[in-house]
Structure formats: structure tokens, C-alpha cells
Backbone as JSON, one array per atom type, in Angstrom:
{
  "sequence": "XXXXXXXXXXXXXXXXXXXXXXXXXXXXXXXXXXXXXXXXXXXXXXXXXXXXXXXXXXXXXXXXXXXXXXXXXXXXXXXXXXXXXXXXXXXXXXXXXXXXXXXXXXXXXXXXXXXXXXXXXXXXXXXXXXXXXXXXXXXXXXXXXXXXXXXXXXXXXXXXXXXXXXXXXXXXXXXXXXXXXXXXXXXXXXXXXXXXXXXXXXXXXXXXXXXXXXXXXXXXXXXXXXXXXXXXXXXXXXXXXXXX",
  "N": [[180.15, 82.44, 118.72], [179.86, 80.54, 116.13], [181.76, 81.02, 112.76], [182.12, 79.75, 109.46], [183.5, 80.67, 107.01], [185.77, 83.25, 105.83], [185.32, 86.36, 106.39], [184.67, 88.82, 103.65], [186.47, 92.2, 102.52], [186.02, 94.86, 101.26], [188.12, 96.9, 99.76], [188.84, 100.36, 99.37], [191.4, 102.13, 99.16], [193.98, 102.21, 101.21], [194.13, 103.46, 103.51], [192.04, 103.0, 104.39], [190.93, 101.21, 106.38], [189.0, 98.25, 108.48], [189.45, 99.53, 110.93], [189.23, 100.0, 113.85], [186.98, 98.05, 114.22], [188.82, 95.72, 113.4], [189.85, 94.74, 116.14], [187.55, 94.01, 117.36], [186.43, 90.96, 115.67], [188.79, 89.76, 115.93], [189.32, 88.86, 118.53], [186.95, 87.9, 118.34], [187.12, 85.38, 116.9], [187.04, 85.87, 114.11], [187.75, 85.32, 110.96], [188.86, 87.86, 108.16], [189.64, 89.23, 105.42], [190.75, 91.19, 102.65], [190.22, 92.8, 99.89], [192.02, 94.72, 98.15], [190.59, 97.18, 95.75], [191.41, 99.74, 94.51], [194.17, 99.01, 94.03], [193.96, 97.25, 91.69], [192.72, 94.79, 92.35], [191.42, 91.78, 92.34], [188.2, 90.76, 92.42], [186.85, 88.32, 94.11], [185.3, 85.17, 93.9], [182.27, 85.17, 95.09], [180.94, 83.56, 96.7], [182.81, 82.29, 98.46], [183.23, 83.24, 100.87], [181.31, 84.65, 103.86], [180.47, 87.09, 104.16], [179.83, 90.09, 103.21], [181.86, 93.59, 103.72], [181.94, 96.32, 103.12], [184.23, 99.5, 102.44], [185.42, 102.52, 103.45], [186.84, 105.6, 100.63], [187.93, 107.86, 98.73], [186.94, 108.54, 96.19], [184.42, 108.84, 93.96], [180.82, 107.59, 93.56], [180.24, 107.85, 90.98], [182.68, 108.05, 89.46], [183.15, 105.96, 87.17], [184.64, 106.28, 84.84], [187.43, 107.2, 85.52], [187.74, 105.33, 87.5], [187.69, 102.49, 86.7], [186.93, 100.16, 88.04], [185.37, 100.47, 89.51], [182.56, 100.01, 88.22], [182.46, 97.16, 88.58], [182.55, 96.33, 91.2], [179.92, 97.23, 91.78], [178.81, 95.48, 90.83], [179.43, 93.15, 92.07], [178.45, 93.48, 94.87], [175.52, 94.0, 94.51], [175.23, 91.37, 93.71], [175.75, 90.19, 95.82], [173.98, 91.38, 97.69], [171.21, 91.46, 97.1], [171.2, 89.12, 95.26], [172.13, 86.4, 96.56], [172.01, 87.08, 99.17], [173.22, 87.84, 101.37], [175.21, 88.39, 104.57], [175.62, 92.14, 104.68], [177.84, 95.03, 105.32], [178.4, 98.66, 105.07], [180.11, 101.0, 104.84], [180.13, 104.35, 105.03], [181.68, 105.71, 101.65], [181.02, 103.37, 101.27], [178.71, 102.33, 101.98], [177.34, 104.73, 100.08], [177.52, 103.13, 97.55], [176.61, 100.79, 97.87], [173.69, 102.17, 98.24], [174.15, 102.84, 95.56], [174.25, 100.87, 93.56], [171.94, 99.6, 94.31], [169.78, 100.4, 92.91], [169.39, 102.99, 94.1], [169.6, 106.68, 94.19], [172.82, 108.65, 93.83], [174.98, 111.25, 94.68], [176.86, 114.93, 94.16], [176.59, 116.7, 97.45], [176.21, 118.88, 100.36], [179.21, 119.3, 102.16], [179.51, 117.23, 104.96], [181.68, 117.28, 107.5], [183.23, 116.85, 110.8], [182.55, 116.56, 114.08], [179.26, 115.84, 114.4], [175.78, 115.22, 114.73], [173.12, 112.64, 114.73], [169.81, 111.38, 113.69], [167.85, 109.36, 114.48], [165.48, 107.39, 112.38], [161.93, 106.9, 112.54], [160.81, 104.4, 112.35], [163.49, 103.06, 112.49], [163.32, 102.32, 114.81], [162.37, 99.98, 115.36], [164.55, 98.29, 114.04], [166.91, 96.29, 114.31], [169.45, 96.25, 114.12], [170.08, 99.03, 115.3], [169.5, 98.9, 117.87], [169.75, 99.66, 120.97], [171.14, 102.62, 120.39], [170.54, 105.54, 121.18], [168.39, 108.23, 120.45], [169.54, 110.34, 119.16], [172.73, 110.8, 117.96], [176.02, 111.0, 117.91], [178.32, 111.48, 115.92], [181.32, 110.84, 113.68], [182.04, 112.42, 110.74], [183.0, 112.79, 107.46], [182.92, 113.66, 104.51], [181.92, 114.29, 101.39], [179.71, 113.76, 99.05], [176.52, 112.28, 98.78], [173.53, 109.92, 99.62], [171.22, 110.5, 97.62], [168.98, 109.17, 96.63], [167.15, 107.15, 98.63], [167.56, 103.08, 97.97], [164.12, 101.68, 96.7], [164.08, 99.42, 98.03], [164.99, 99.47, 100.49], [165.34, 100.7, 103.4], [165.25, 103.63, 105.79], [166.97, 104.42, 108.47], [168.55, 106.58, 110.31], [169.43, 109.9, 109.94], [170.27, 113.12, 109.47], [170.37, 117.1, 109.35], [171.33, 118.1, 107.11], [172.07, 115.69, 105.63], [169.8, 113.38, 104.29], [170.0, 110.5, 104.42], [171.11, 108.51, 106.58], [171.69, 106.29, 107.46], [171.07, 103.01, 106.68], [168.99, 100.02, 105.54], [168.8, 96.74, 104.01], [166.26, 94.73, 103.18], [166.6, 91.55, 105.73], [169.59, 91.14, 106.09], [171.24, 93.5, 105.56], [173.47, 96.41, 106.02], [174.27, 100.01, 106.5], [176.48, 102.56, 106.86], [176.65, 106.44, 106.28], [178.18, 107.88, 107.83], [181.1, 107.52, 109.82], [182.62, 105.14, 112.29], [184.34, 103.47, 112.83], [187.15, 104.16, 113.49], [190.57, 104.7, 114.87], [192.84, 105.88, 117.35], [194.72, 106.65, 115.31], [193.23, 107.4, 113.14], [192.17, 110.39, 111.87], [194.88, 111.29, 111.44], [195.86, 109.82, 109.65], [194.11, 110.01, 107.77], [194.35, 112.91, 107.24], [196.5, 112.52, 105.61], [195.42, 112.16, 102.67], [195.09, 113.72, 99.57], [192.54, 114.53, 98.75], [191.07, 114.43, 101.18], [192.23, 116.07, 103.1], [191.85, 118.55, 101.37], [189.44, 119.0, 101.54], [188.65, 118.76, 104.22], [190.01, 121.13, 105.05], [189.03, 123.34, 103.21], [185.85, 122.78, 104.77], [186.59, 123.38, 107.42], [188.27, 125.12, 107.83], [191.95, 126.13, 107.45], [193.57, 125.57, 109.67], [192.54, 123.55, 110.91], [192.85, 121.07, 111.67], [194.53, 120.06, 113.77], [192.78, 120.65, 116.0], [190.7, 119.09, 115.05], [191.35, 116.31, 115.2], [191.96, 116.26, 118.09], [189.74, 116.61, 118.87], [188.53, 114.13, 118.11], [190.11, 112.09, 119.36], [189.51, 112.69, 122.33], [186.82, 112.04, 121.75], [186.96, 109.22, 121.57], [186.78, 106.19, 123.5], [183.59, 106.98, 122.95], [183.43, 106.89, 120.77], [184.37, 104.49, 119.92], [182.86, 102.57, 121.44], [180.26, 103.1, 120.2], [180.75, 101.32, 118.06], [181.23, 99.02, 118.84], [178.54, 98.84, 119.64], [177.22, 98.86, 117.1], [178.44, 96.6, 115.95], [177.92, 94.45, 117.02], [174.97, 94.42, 117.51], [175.8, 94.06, 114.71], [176.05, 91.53, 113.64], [174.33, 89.83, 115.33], [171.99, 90.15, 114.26], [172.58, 90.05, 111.24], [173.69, 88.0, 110.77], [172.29, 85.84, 111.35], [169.81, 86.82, 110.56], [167.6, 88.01, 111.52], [166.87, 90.88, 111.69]],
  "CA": [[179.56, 82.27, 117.4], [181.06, 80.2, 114.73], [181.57, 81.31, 111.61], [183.27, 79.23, 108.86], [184.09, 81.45, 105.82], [186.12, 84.93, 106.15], [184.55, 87.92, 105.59], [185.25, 90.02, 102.56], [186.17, 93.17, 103.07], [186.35, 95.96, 99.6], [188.66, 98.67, 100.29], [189.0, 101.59, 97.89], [192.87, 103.18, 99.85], [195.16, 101.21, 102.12], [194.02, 103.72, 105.11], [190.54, 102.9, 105.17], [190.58, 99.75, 106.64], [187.37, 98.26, 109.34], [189.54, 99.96, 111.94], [189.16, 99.31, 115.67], [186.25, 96.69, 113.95], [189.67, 94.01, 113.15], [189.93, 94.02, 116.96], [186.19, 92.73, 117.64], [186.5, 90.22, 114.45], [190.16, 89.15, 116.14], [188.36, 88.84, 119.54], [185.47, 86.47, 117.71], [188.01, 84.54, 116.3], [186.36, 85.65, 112.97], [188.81, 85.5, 109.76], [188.99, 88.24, 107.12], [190.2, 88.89, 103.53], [190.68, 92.63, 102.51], [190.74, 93.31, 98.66], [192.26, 96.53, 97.88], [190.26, 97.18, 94.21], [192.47, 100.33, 94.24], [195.44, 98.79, 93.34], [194.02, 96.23, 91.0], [193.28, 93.34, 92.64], [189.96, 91.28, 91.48], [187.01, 90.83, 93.44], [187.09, 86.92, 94.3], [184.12, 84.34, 93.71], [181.35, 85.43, 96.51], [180.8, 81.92, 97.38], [183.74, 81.35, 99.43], [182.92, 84.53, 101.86], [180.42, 84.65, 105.04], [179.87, 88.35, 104.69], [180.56, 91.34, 102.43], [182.09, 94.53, 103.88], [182.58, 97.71, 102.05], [184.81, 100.29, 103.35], [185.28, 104.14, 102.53], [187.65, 105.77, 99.82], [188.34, 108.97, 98.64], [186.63, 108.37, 95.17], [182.97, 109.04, 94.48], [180.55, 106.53, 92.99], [179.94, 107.52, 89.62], [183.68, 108.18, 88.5], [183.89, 104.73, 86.96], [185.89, 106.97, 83.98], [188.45, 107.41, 86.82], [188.12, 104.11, 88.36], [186.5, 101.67, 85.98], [186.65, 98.53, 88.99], [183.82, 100.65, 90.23], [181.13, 99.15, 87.9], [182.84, 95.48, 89.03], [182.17, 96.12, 92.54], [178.58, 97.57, 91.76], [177.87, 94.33, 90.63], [179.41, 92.49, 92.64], [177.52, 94.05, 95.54], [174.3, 93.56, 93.96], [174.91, 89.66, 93.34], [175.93, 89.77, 97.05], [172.95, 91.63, 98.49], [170.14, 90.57, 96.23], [170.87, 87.3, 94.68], [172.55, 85.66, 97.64], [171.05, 87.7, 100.47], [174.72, 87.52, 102.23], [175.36, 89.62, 105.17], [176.58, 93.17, 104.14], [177.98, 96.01, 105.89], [178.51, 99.56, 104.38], [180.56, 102.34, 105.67], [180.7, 105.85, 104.38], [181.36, 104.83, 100.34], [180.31, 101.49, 100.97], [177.26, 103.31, 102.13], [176.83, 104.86, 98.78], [177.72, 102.08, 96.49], [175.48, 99.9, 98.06], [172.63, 102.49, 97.68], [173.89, 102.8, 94.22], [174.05, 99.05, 93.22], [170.83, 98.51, 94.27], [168.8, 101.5, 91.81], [169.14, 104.33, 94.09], [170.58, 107.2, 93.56], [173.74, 109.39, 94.89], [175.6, 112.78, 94.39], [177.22, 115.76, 95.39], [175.78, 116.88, 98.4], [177.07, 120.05, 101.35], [179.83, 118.66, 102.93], [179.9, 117.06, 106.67], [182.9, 117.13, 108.02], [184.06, 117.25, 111.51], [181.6, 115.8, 115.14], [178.14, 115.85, 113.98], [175.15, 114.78, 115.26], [172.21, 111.89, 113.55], [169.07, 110.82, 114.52], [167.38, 107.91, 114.16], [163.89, 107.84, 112.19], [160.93, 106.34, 113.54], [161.72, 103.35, 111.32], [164.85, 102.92, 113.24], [162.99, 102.11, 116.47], [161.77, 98.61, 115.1], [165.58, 97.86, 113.58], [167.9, 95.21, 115.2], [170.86, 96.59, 113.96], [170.27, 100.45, 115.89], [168.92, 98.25, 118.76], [170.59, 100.39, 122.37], [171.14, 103.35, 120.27], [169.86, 106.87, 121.63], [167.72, 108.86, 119.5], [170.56, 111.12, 118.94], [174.29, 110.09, 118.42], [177.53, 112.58, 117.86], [179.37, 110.76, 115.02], [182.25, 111.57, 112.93], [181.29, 112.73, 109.51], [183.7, 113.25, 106.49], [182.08, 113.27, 103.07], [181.06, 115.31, 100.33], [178.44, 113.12, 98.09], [175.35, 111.86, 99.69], [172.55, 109.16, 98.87], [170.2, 111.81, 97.92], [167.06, 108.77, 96.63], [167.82, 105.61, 98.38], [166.51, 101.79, 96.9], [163.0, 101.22, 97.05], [164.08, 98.41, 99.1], [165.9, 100.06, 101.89], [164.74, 101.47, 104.75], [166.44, 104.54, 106.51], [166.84, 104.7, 109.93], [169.1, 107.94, 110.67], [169.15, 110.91, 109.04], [170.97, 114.77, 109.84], [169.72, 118.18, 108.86], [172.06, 118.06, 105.83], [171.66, 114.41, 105.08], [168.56, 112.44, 104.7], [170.19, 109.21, 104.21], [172.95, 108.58, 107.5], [172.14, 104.36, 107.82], [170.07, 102.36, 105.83], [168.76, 98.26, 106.03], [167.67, 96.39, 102.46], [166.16, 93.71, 104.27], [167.38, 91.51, 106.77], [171.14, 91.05, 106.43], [172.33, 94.35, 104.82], [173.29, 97.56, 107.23], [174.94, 101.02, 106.13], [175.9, 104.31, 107.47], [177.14, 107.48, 105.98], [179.29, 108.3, 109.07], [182.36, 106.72, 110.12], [182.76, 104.47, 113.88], [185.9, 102.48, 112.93], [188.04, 105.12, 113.73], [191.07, 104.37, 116.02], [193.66, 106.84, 117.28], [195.71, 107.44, 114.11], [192.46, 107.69, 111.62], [192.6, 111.22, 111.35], [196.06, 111.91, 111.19], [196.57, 109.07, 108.8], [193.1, 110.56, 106.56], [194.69, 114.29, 106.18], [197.17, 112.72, 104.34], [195.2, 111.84, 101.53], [194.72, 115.38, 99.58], [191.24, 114.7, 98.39], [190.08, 114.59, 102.39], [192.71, 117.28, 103.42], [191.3, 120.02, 100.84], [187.73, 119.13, 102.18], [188.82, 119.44, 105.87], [190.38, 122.66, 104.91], [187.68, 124.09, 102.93], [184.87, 123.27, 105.01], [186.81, 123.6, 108.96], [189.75, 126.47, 108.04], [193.25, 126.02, 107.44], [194.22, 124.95, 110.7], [191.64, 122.6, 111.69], [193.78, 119.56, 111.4], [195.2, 119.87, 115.08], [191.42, 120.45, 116.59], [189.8, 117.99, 114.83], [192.16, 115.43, 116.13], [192.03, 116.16, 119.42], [188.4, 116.47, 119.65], [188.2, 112.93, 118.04], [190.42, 111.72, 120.44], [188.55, 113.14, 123.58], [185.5, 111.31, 121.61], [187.66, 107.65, 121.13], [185.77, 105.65, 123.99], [182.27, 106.9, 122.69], [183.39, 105.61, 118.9], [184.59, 102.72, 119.91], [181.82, 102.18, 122.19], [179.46, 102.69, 119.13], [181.46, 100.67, 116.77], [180.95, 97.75, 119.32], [177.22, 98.02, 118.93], [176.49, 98.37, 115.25], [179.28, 94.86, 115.24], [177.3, 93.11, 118.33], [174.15, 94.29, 116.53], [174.86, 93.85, 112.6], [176.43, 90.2, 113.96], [173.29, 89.45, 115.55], [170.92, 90.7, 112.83], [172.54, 89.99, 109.68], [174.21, 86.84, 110.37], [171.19, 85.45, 111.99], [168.66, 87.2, 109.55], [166.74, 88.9, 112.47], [166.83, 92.28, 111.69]],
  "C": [[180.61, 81.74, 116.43], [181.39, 80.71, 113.14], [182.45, 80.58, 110.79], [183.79, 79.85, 107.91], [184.48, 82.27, 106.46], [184.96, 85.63, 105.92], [184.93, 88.59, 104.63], [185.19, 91.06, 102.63], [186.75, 94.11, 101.23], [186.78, 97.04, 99.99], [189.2, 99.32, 99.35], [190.91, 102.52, 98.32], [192.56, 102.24, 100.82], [194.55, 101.95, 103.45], [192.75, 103.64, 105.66], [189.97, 101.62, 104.8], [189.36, 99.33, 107.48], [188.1, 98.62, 110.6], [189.54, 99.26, 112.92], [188.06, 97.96, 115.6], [187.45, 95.27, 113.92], [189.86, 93.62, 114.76], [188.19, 93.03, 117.13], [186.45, 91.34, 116.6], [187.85, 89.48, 115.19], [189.47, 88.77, 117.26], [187.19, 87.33, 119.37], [185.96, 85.41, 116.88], [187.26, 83.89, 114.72], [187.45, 85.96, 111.74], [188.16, 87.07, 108.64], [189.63, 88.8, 106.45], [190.13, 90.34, 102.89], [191.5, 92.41, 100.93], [190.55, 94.38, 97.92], [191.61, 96.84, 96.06], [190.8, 98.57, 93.6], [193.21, 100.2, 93.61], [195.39, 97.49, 92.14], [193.17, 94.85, 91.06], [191.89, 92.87, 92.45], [189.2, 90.76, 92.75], [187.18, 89.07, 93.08], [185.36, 86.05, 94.51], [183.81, 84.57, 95.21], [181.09, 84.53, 97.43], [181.26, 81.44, 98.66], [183.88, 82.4, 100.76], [181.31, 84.18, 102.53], [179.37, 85.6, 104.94], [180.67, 89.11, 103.78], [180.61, 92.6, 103.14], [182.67, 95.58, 102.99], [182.79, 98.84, 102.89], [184.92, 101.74, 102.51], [186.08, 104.6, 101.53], [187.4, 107.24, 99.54], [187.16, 109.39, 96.8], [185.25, 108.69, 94.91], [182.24, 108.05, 93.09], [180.23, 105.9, 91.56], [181.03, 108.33, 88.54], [184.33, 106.67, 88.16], [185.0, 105.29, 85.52], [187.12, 106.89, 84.48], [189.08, 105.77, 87.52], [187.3, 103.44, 88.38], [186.07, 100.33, 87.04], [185.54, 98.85, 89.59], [182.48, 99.76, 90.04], [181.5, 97.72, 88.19], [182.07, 95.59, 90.59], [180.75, 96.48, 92.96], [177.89, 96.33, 91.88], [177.61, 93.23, 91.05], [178.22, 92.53, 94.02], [175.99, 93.63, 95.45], [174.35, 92.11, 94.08], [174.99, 89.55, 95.03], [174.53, 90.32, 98.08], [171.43, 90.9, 98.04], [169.84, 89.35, 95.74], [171.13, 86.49, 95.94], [172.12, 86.3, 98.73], [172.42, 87.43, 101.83], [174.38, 89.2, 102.87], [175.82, 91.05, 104.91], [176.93, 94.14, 105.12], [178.93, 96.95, 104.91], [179.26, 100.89, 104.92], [181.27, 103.3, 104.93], [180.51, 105.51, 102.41], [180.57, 103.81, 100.19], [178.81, 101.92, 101.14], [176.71, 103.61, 100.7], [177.02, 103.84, 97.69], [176.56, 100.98, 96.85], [173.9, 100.87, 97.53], [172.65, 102.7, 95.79], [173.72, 101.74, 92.97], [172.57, 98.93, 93.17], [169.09, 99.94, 93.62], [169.04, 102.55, 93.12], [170.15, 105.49, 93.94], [171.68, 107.99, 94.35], [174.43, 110.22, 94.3], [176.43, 113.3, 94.93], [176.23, 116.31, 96.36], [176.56, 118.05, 99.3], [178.0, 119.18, 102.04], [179.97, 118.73, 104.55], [181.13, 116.81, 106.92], [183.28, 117.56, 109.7], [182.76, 115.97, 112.63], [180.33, 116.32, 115.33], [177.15, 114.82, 114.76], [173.96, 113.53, 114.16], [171.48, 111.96, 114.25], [168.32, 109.79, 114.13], [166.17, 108.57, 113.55], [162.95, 106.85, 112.85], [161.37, 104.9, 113.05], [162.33, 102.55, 112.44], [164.2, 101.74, 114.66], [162.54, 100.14, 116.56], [163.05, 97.7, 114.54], [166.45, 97.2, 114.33], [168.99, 95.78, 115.09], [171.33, 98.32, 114.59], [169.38, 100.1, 117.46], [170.29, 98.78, 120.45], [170.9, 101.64, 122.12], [170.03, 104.46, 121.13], [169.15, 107.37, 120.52], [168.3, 109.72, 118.67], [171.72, 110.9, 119.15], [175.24, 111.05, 117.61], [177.96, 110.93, 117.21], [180.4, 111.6, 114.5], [182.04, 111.61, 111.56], [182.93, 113.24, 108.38], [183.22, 112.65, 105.18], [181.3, 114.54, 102.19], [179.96, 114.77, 99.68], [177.55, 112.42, 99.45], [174.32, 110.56, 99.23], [171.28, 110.2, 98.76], [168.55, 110.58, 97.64], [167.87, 107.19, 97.89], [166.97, 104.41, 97.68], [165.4, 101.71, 97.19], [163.0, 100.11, 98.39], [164.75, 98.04, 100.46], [164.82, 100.97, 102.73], [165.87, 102.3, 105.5], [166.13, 104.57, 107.85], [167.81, 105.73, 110.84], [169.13, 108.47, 109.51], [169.75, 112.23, 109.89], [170.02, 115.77, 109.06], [170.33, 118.35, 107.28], [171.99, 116.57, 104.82], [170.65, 113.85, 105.28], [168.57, 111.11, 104.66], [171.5, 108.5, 105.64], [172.92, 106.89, 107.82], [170.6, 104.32, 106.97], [169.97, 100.88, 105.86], [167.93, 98.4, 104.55], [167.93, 94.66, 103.41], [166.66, 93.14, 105.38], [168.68, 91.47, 107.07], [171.62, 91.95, 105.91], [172.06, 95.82, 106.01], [174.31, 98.21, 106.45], [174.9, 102.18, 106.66], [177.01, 104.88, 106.67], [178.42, 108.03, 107.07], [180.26, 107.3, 109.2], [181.72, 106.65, 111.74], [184.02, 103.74, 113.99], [187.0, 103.29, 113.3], [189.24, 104.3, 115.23], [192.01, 105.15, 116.28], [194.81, 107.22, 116.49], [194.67, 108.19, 113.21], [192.46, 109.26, 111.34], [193.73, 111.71, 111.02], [196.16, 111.36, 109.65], [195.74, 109.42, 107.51], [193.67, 112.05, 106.28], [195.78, 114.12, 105.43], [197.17, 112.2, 103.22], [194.86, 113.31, 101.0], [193.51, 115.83, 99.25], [190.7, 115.07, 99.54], [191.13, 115.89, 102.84], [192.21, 118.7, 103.04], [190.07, 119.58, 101.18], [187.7, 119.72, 103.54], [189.25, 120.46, 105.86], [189.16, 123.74, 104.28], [186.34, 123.91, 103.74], [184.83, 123.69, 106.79], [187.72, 124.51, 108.93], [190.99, 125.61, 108.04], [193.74, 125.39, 108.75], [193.34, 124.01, 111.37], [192.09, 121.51, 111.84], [193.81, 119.33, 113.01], [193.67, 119.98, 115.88], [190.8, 119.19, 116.29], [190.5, 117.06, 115.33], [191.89, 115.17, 117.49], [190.49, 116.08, 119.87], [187.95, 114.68, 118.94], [188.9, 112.33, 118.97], [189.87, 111.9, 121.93], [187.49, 112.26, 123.6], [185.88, 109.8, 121.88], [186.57, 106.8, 121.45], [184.29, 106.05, 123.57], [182.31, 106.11, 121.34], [182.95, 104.94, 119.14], [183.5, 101.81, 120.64], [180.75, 102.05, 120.94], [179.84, 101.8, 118.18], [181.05, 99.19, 117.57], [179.81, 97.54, 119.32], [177.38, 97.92, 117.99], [177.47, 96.74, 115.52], [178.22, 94.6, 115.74], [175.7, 93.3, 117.41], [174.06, 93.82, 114.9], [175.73, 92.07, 112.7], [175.52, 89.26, 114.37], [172.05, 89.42, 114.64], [171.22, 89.89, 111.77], [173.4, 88.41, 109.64], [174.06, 85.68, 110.94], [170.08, 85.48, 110.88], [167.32, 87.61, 110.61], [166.84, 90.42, 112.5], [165.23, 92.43, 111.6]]
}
């Protein structure tokens, strides 16, 4: 598949990059463009991008007080899903920013944290982009806020006992999940040492959960990464096709 533009990728912290996703993308000899809006750096005319990716952060979606580039990237988002109908992908934050860009709404919520289960909704079963999935899939979950409405113009297709929002499709080229898949054998080490996700993994797995959770994501790796290669092969086929 050719693609001629990069991809844009919006990352909120340096350690939550698209993961074990830059090998597929290196692999497909697909270019992209990672701008950290963290540290500043300005969201770049949409035009000259293939595909918008939004990646996770530590931040939550409606402290633009905190971290005013928020309402920039709301809007950008929006011009990129709605006006231009450009491919998107959403993971974890990006998840919520997208549902919050596009009117719905998002919060605090009980926190998931640790190897959790989803399931698809019926929905789901007709979706290109959850196309080989099982009915039931063991993800990795870290997150306190939730999409508690999503957009009128989304469709959910997983969902947990705690979350009712875990992936979502606004038409054909936009895909999001609440869970993490990019994961590659540092991502947890290199996530407890931010202290926003450390005091979560402590408060909601015990003081010493650091060294478990690790190891049981590692045990999991090959299933990630195995899922991380559908949703690409699917939201590559889907959304940058327009067959979802």
C-alpha cells in the first residue's frame, strides 16, 4: 500500500509514543511526524498529513486551565474527523478527546488498571476495524476518566463492566479504544515513572504491584502485539480505504 503523506501523530508525554505500532508503519514503509503538544510545539496545517493519530497522556480532557493546547487539539481533531473525513486513530486519551471534540461527553470514572477483559457489542460484529477479533479480549487498561456519553455519531463496539465506552467508529475512517495495544517491553516500566500513573497503579493494585504487573504484561507481549497488528491491518484497511 502506498501512501504519500506521513501520518500525524499528537502526543501528550515523550513515553507515550504508537509503540510496537512504529514497527508495522516502518515495515509499510509508511512515514510519520510525532508532535509533542506537551512541550509546546504547534499542531501543523492538516493538509499535508494522510492520517491523524492521537496517543495517551497523563492529563485529562477538560484541564485546558492546566494545559490550554488542549482546546487547539480539540479542534484540530474535529476539523480532521468531520470536515476532512481523514483517517483517525485514538488510543486511551486520544480515545477521549476524540469523543470529546466531537459533542460527547467524558469524566472521572472507577479506575481500570492492570489485565482486563472487553467485549465487543453487537454493533461490533458488522465493524471492519474489530474484523478477527473474539468476542472477548484481555487488554491492558490504565485510566481513570472514561467517555461516559459518546457522539451521536459514533458507534461503540466494546465495552467492560466498568466502562461502557472501550472502542468507538464515527463513520468510516475514525477508530478508538480506551485500552492500550502499543505496548512493547519497556511500556510499563517506562509508565511508573510518570507519578500521575504510578499513584493510580498504587492506589488501585497495592504498593508493590509494579513488579507483577510487569511481568504479567510481559507473559501477555505476543497476545498485544498480536492485537496491535490487527486493529493496524484492520484500521489500514478500513479507514484508509473508507470501508469500515
Amino acid at each position: 500500500m502506498t501512501v504519500n503523506k506521513p501520518i500525524l501523530v499528537f502526543q501528550h508525554i515523550a513515553c507515550e509514543h504508537p509503540g510496537v505500532f512504529r514497527d508495522f508503519l516502518n515495515l509499510d514503509g509508511i512515514e510519520w511526524h510525532a508532535v509533542e503538544l506537551d512541550a509546546g510545539e504547534p499542531v501543523p496545517p492538516l493538509a499535508d498529513y494522510a492520517a491523524l493519530w492521537v496517543m495517551g497522556g497523563p492529563m485529562d480532557v477538560w484541564q485546558e486551565a492546566e494545559h490550554p493546547w488542549l482546546g487547539g487539539e480539540k479542534r484540530a481533531i474535529r476539523e480532521a474527523v468531520e470536515d476532512r473525513k481523514m483517517p483517525f486513530l485514538g488510543l486511551c486519551l486520544g480515545h477521549q478527546l476524540l469523543a470529546e471534540a466531537l459533542g460527547g461527553e467524558v469524566g472521572p470514572g472507577k479506575p481500570e488498571i492492570g489485565i482486563l477483559p472487553v467485549v465487543r457489542t453487537d454493533a461490533a460484529r458488522d465493524s471492519a476495524f474489530l474484523q478477527g477479533f473474539p468476542d472477548s479480549l484481555d487488554v491492558l487498561q490504565w485510566h481513570g476518566a472514561e467517555v461516559k456519553r459518546a457522539p451521536s455519531a459514533a458507534t461503540v463496539l466494546m465495552e467492560s463492566p466498568l466502562c461502557g465506552v472501550q472502542a468507538m467508529s464515527v463513520g468510516e475512517r475514525a477508530f478508538s479504544v480506551q485500552f492500550h495495544v502499543e505496548m512493547t517491553p519497556t511500556t510499563v516500566s517506562e509508565w511508573s515513572e510518570v507519578p500521575a500513573y504510578a499513584d493510580a497503579l498504587q492506589e488501585t493494585l497495592g504498593e508493590h504491584a509494579l513488579e507483577t504487573f510487569d511481568a504479567l504484561t510481559a507473559e501477555r507481549m505476543p497476545q498485544f502485539n498480536a492485537a496491535a497488528r490487527r486493529i493496524y491491518d484492520n484500521w489500514k484497511a478500513a479507514a484508509l480505504t473508507g470501508k469500515a
